[in-house]
N, C-alpha and C positions, 0 to 999 in steps of 0.2 A: 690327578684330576680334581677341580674343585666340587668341592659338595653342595649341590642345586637344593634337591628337594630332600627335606627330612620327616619325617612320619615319628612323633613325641607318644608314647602310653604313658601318662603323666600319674600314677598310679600311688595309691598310699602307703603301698610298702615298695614296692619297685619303678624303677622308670627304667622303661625301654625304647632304643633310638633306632630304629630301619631308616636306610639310604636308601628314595629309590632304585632299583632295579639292582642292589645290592645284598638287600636283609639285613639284618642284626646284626645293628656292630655296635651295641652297648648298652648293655644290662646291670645295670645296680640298685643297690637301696635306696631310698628316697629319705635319706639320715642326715642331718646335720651336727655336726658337734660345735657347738659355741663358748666362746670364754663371756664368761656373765656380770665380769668386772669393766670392760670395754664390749660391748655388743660384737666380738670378732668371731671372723669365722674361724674356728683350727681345723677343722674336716667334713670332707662333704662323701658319703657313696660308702663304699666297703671299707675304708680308713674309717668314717663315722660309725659304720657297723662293728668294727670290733673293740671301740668304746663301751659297745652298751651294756648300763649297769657296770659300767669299771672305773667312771669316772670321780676324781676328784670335785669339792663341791665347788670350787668356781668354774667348772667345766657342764654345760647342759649339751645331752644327745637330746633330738627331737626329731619331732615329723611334722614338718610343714604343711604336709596334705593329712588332711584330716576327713574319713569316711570319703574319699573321692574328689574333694574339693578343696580350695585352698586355703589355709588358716593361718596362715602367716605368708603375706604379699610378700614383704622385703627378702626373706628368706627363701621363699619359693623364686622370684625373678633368681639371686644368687645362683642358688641350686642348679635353674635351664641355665643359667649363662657359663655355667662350668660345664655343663654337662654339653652341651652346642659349641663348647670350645675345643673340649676335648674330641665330639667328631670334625670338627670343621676345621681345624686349628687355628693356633690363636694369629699368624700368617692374612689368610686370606679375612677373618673378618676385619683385620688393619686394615686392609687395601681395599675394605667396603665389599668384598664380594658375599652379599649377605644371600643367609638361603629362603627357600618358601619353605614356610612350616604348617604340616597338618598335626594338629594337637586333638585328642580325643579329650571329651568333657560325657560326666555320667549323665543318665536321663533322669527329668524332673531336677536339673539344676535351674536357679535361677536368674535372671537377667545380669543381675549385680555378679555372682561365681561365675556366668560365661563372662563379664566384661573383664573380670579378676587375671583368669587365664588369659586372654588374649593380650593384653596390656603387658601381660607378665613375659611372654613370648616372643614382643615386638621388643620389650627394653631388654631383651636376653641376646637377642642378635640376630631377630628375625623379619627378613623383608616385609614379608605375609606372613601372616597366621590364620588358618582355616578351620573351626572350630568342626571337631566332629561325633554325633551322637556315641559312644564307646561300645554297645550291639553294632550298631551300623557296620563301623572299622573291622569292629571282632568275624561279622557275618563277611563281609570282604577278604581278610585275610587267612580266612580258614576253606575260603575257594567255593564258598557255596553263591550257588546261578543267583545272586539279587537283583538280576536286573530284567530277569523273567517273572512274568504274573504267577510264575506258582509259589506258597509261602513257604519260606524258608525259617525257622525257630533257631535262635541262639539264647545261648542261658551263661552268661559271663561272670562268674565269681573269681572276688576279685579280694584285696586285703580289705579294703574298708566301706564297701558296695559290693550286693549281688543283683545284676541288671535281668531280665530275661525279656526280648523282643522277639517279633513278627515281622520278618524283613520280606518284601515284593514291590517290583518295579521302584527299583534305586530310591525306596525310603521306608520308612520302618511303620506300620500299619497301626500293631497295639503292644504298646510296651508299659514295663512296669520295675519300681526297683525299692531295694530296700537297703537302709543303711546297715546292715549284717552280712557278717560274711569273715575271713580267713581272721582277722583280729580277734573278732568275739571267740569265734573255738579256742586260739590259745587263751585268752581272759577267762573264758568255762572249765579249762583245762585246769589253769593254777586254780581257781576257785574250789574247784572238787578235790584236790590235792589238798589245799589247806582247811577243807572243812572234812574229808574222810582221814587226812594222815596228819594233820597242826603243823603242814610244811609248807617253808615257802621257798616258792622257785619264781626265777626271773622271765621276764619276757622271752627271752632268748631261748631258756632249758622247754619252756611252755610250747614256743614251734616248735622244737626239734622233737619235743615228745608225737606232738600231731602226725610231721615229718614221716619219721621211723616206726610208729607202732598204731598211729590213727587208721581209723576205719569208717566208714559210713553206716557200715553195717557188721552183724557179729561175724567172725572169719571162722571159718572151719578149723585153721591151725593159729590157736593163740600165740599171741607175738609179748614179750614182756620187755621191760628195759629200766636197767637202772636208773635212778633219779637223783641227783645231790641239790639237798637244801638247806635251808636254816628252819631247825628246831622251833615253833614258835612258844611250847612252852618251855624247853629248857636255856633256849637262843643259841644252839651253838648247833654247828653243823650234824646232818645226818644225810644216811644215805637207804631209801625204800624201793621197791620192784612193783613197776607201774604196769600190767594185762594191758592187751590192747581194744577188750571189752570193756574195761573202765574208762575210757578213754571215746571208746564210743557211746557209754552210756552217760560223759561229762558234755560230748557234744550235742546233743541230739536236739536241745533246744532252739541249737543258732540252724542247726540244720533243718527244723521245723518252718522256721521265718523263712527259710529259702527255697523249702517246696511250698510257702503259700504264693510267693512272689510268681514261680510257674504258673501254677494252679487261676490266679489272678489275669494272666496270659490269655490259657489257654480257653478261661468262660468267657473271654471279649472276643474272641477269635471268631468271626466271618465264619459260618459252615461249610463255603466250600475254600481258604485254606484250611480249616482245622483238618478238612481230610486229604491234603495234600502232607502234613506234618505227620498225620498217624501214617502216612506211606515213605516219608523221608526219615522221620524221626528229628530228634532236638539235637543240636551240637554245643557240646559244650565246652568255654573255653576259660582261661585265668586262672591262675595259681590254683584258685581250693578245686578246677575241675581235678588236679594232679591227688586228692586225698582217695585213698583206695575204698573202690563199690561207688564212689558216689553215683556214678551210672546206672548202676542196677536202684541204690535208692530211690533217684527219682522217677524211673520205669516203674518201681514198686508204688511209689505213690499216689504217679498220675495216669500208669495206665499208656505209656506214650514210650515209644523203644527212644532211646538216649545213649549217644558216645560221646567219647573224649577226640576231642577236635586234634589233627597230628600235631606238634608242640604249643599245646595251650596258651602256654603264657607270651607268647611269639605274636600270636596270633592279632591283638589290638593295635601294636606299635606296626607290622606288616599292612594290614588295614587302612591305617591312616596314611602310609608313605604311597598304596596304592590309590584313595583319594586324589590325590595332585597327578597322578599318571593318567585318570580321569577327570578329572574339574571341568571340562567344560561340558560331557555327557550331563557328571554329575547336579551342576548347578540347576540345571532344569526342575529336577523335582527335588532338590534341597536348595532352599532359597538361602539360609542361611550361610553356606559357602561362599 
């Protein structure tokens, strides 16, 4: 069958593609690997991920999407048009059967980063492109009633944004976001690494430490795990045993910025949904909802019960492929669609 409507989480560390009435049929990194002597592409996706930090110096990995938004046009259009080929194939958009595309974009971007996306979506191979708030999608595809007057709270953490909205009657009420979130922790991570132990480790060792032994909060049963880096005063390799206490006591800062971004929410909040939300509770969805307790941390801070939304990071690219399965509902109170 050919592929109509597709649903993009255009994301800074991952893009995810839902088919309507399909789901998730492709999830990878949002990596590019370039040769820097001819501007060519060599890899794009999990080929470009297991480049990084392995590269030879005329070869550069990068992220095109930069905190949620686009930072390299030519590269990002590249990126959707591989990634829209490889669900659509390269077949049907020959013969022009181009699809509609709902693409989520973070809140408080601006006029110029929405025109960025959508440009970048139409020269990628897309009929339409329907730009969509990234709560919005998130609140959609994690099945919570938006389109009833009671409020609904989603808290989206994500690689290079953490968003948290107020979703009722098919539009988002008060939202708020910050450029923090799953990046910074592993950046906090190597940081405290190389200022407690003179080591350094790569981006890569940095998630995986998060990954495997991160915490939101202190765990009852400590978790350790080897670490391998380079020595920064001797320069040669070593290997130290990382707690999973230190690890939460390396994060806590990017975790701070992301219960103010709540906190922020919830003092704009209407009083009567604020007490519709102290009875539903917050849903939370994107990569960093997957770091363990973050739920109980932000129950701890604001006071407000919080779960992890059933597959998190699913949740935005679902969202938006459900957007086109309403559009014409939806256009009423999102004029921008």
């Amino acid at each position: 069958m050919f592929v109509r409507q597709i649903g993009i989480d255009l994301g800074t560390v991952n893009v995810l593609v839902a088919v309507s009435r399909r789901g998730i049929v492709l999830q990878e990194p949002s990596l590019v690997a370039m040769a820097l002597s001819d501007q060519r592409l060599v890899a794009l996706g999990e080929e470009a991920k297991a480049m990084l930090g392995r590269t030879p110096e005329n070869i550069e990995v990068m992220r095109p999407m930069r905190d949620g938004v686009i930072a390299d046009y030519m590269i990002t259009e590249a990126m959707l048009r591989y990634f829209i080929t490889k669900v659509c194939g390269r077949f049907q958009l020959l013969f022009g059967v181009k699809p509609d595309i709902s693409i989520s974009i973070p809140v408080g971007v601006t006029s110029v980063e929405e025109r960025a996306v959508h440009d970048a979506a139409i020269a990628a191979g897309g009929r339409t492109a329907h730009l969509v708030p990234e709560p919005f999608a998130a609140a959609l595809g994690a099945g919570l009633p938006v389109h009833t007057p009671t409020g609904n709270m989603v808290v989206d953490i994500g690689g290079g944004a953490s968003e948290a909205a107020v979703v009722s009657m098919n539009g988002m009420v008060v939202s708020h976001a910050v450029r923090i979130a799953g990046l910074k922790m592993d950046e906090a991570i190597s940081t405290y690494i190389r200022k407690k132990y003179n080591l350094m480790i790569g981006e890569q060792t940095a998630e995986d430490i998060k990954i495997q032994i991160g915490s939101a909060l202190p765990m009852e049963e400590e978790m350790s795990l080897e670490v391998r880096g380079r020595d920064q005063v001797a320069g040669l390799p070593r290997t130290i045993r990382v707690s999973s206490g230190e690890v939460t006591e390396a994060i806590a800062e990017p975790l701070q910025a992301i219960s103010g971004v709540v906190r922020a929410v919830l003092e704009n909040t209407a009083p009567e949904l604020a007490s519709d939300i102290i009875d539903r509770g917050m849903v939370m969805v994107g990569g960093g909802a997957l770091l363990r307790n973050i739920d109980r941390f932000l129950t701890k801070e604001t006071g407000v019960p919080c779960y992890v939304a059933e597959n998190p990071m699913a949740c935005v690219a679902l969202g938006a492929a459900r957007v086109l399965e309403q559009l014409d509902m939806l256009k009423k109170s999102m004029p921008q669609l």
